[in-house]
N, CA, C and O atoms as a Tinker XYZ file with bonds, in Angstrom:
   236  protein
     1  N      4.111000   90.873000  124.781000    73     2
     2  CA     4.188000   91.745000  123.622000    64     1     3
     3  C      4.751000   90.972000  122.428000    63     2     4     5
     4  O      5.714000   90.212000  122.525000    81     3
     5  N      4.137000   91.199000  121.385000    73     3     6
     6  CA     4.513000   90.640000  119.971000    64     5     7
     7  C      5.787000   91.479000  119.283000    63     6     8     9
     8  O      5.742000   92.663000  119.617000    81     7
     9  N      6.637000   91.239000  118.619000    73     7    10
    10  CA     7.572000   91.820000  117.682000    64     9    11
    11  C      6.836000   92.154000  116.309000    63    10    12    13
    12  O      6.359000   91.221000  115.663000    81    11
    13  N      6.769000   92.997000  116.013000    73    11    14
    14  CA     6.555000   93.457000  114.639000    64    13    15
    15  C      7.799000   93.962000  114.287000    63    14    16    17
    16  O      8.779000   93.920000  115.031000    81    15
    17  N      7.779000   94.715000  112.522000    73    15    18
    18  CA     8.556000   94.960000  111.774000    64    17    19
    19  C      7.965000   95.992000  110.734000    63    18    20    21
    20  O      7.240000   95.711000  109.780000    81    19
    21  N      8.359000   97.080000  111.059000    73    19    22
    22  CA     7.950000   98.112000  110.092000    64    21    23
    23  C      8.734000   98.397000  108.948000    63    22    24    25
    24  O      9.858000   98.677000  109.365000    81    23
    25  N      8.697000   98.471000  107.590000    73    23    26
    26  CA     9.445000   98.629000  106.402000    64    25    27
    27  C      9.184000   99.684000  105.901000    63    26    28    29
    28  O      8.205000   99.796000  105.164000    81    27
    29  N     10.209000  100.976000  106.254000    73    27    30
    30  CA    10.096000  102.391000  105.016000    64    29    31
    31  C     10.123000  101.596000  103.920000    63    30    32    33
    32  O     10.747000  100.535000  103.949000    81    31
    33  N      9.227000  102.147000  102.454000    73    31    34
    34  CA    10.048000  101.715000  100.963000    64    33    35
    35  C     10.036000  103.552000  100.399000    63    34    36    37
    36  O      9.420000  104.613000  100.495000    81    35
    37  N     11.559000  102.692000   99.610000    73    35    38
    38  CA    11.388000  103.899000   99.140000    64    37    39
    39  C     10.789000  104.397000   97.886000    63    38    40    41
    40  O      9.753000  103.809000   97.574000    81    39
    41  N     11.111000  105.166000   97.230000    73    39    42
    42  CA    10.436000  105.281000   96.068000    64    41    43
    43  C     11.103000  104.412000   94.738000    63    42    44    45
    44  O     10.860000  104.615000   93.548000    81    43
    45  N     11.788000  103.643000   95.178000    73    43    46
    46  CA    12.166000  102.687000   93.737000    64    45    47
    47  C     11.605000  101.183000   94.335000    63    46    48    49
    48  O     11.844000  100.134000   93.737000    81    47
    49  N     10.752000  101.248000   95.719000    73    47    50
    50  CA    10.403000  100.455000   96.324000    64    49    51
    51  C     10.804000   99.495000   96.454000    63    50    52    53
    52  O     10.145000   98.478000   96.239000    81    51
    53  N     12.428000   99.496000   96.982000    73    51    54
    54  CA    13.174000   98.765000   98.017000    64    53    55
    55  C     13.309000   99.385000   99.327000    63    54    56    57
    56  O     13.789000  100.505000   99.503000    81    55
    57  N     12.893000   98.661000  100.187000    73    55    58
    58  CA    13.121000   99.140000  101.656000    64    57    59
    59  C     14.263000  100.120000  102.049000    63    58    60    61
    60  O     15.321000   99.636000  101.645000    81    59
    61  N     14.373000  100.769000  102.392000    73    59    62
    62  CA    15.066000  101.308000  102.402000    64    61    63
    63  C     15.545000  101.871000  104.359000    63    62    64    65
    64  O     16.480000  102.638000  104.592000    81    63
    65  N     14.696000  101.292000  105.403000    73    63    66
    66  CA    14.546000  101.218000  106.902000    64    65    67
    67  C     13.582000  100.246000  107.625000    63    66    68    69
    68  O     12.447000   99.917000  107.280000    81    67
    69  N     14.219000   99.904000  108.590000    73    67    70
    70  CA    13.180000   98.961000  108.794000    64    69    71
    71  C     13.245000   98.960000  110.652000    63    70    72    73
    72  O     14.241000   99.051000  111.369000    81    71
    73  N     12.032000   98.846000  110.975000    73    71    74
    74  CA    11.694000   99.636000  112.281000    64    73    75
    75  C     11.384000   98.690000  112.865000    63    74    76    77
    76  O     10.817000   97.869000  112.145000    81    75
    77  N     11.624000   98.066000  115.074000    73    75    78
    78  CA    10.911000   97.118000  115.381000    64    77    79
    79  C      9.978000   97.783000  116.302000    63    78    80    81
    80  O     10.331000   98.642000  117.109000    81    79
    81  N      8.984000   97.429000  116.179000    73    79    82
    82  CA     7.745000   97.362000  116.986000    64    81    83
    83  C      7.480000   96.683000  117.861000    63    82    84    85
    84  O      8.095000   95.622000  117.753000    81    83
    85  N      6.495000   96.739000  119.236000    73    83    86
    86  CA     6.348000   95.748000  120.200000    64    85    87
    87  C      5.589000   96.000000  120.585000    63    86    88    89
    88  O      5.712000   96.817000  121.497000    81    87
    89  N      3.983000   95.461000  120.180000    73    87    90
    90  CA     2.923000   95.983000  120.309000    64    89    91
    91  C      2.181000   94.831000  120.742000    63    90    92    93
    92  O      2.683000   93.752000  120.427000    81    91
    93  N      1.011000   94.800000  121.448000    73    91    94
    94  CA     0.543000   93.888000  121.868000    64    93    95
    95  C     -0.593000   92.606000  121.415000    63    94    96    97
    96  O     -1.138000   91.621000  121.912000    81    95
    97  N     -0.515000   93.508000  119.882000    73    95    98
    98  CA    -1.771000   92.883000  118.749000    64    97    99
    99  C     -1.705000   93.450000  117.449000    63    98   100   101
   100  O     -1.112000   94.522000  117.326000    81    99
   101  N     -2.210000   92.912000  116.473000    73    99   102
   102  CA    -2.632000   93.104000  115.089000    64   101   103
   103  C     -2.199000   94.907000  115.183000    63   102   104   105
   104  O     -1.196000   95.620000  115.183000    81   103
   105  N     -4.077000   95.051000  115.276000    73   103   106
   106  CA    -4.136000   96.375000  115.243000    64   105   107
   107  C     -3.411000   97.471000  116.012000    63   106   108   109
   108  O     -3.131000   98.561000  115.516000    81   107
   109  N     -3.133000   97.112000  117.237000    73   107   110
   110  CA    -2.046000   97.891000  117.647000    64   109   111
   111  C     -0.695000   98.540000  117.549000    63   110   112   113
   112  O     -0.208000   99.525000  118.104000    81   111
   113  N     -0.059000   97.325000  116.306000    73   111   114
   114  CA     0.995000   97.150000  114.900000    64   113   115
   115  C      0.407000   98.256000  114.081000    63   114   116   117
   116  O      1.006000   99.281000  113.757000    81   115
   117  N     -0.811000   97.949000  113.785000    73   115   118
   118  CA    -0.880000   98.982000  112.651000    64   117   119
   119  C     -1.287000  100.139000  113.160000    63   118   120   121
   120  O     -1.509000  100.648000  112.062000    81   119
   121  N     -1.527000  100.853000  113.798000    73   119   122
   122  CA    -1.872000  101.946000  114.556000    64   121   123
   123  C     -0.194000  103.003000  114.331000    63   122   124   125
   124  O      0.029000  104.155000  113.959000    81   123
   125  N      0.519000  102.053000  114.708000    73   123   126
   126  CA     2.039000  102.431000  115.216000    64   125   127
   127  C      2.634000  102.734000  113.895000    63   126   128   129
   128  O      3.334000  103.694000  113.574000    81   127
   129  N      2.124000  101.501000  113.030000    73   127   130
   130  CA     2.941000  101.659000  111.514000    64   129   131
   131  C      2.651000  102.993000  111.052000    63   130   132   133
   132  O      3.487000  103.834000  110.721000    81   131
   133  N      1.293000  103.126000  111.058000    73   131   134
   134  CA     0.182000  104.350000  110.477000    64   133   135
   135  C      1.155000  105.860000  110.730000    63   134   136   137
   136  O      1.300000  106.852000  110.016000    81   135
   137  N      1.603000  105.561000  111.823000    73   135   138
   138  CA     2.206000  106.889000  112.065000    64   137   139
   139  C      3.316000  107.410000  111.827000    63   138   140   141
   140  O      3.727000  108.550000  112.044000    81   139
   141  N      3.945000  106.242000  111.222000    73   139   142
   142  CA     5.458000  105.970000  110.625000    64   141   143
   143  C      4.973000  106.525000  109.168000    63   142   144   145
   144  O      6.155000  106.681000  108.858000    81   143
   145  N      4.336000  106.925000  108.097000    73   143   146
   146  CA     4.027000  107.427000  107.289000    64   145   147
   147  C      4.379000  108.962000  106.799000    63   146   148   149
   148  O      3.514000  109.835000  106.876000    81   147
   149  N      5.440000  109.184000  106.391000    73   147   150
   150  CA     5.836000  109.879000  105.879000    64   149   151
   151  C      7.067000  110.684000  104.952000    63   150   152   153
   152  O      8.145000  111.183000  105.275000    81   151
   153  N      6.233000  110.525000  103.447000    73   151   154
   154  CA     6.180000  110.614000  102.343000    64   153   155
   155  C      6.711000  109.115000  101.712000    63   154   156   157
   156  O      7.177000  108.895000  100.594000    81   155
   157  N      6.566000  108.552000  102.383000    73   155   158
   158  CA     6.730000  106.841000  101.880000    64   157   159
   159  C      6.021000  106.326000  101.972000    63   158   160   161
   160  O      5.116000  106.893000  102.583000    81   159
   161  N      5.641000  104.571000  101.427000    73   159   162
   162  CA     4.744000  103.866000  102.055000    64   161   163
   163  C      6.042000  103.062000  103.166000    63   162   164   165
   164  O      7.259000  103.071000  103.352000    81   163
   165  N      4.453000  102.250000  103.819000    73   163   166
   166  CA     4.812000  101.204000  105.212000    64   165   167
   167  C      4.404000  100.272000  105.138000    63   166   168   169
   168  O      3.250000  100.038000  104.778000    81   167
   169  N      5.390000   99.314000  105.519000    73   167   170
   170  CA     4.998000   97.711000  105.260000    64   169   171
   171  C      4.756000   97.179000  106.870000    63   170   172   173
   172  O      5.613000   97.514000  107.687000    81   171
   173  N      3.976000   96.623000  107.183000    73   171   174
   174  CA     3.912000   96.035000  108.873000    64   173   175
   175  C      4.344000   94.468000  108.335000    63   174   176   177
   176  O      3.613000   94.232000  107.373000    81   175
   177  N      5.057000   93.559000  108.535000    73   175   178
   178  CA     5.003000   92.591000  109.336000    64   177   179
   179  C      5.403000   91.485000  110.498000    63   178   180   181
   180  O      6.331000   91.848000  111.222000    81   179
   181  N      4.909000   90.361000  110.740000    73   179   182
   182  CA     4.740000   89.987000  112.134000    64   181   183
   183  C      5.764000   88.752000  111.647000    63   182   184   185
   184  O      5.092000   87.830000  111.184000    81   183
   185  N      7.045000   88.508000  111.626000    73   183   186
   186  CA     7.922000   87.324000  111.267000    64   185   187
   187  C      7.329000   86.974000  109.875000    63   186   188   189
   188  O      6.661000   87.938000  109.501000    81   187
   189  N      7.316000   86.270000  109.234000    73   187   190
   190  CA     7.202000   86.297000  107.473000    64   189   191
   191  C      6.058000   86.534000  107.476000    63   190   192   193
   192  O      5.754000   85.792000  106.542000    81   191
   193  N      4.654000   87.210000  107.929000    73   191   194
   194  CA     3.485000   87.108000  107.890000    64   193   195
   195  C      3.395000   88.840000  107.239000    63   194   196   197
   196  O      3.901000   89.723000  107.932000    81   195
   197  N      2.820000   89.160000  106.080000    73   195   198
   198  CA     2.508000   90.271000  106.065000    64   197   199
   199  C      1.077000   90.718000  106.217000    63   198   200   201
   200  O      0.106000   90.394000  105.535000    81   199
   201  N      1.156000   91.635000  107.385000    73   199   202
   202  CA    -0.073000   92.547000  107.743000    64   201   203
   203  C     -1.282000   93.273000  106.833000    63   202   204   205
   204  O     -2.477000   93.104000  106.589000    81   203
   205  N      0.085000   94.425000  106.404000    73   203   206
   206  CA    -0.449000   95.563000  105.585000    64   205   207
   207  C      0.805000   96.143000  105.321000    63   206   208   209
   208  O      1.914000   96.065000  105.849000    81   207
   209  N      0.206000   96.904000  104.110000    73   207   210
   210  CA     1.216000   97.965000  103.678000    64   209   211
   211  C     -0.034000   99.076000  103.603000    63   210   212   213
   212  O     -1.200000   98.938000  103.234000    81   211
   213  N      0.737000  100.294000  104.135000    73   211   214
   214  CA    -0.226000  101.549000  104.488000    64   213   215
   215  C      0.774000  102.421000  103.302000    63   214   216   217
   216  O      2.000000  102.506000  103.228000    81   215
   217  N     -0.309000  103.008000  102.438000    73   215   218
   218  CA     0.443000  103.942000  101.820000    64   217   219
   219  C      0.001000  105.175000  101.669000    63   218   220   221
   220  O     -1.055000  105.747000  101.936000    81   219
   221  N      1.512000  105.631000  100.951000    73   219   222
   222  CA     1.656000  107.909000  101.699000    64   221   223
   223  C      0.558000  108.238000  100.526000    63   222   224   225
   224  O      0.330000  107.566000   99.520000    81   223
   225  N      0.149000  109.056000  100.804000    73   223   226
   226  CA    -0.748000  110.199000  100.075000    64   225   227
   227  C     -0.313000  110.646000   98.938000    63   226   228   229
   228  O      0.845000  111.059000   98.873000    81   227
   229  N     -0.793000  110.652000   98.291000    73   227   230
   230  CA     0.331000  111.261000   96.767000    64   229   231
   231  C      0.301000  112.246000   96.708000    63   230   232   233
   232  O     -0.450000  112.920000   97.414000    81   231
   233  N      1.203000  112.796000   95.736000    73   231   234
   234  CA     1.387000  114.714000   95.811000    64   233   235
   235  C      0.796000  115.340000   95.522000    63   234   236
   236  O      1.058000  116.537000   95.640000    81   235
């Protein structure tokens, strides 16, 4: 299993939580991040490598 790193931001978009993951691939990271979504965006990454940032829905 790989370590990931999930990043709440907040709305002045500094992190504001940051989550570990242990997923077995890419997409499996982001699957997990995806669901961490809510009313913030999400940053995935894998040691300094950034993935994606998945972002919240606007109002």
């Amino acid at each position: 299993m790989a370590e990931y790193r999930a990043y709440i931001i907040g709305e002045d978009g500094h992190f504001i939580r940051a989550l570990d993951l242990f997923c077995p691939d890419d997409d499996t990271a982001k699957e997990c991040a995806k669901q961490l979504i809510d009313g913030h965006d999400v940053e995935l990454w894998q040691l300094s490598r950034k993935i994606e940032t998945f972002r919240r829905k606007p109002k």
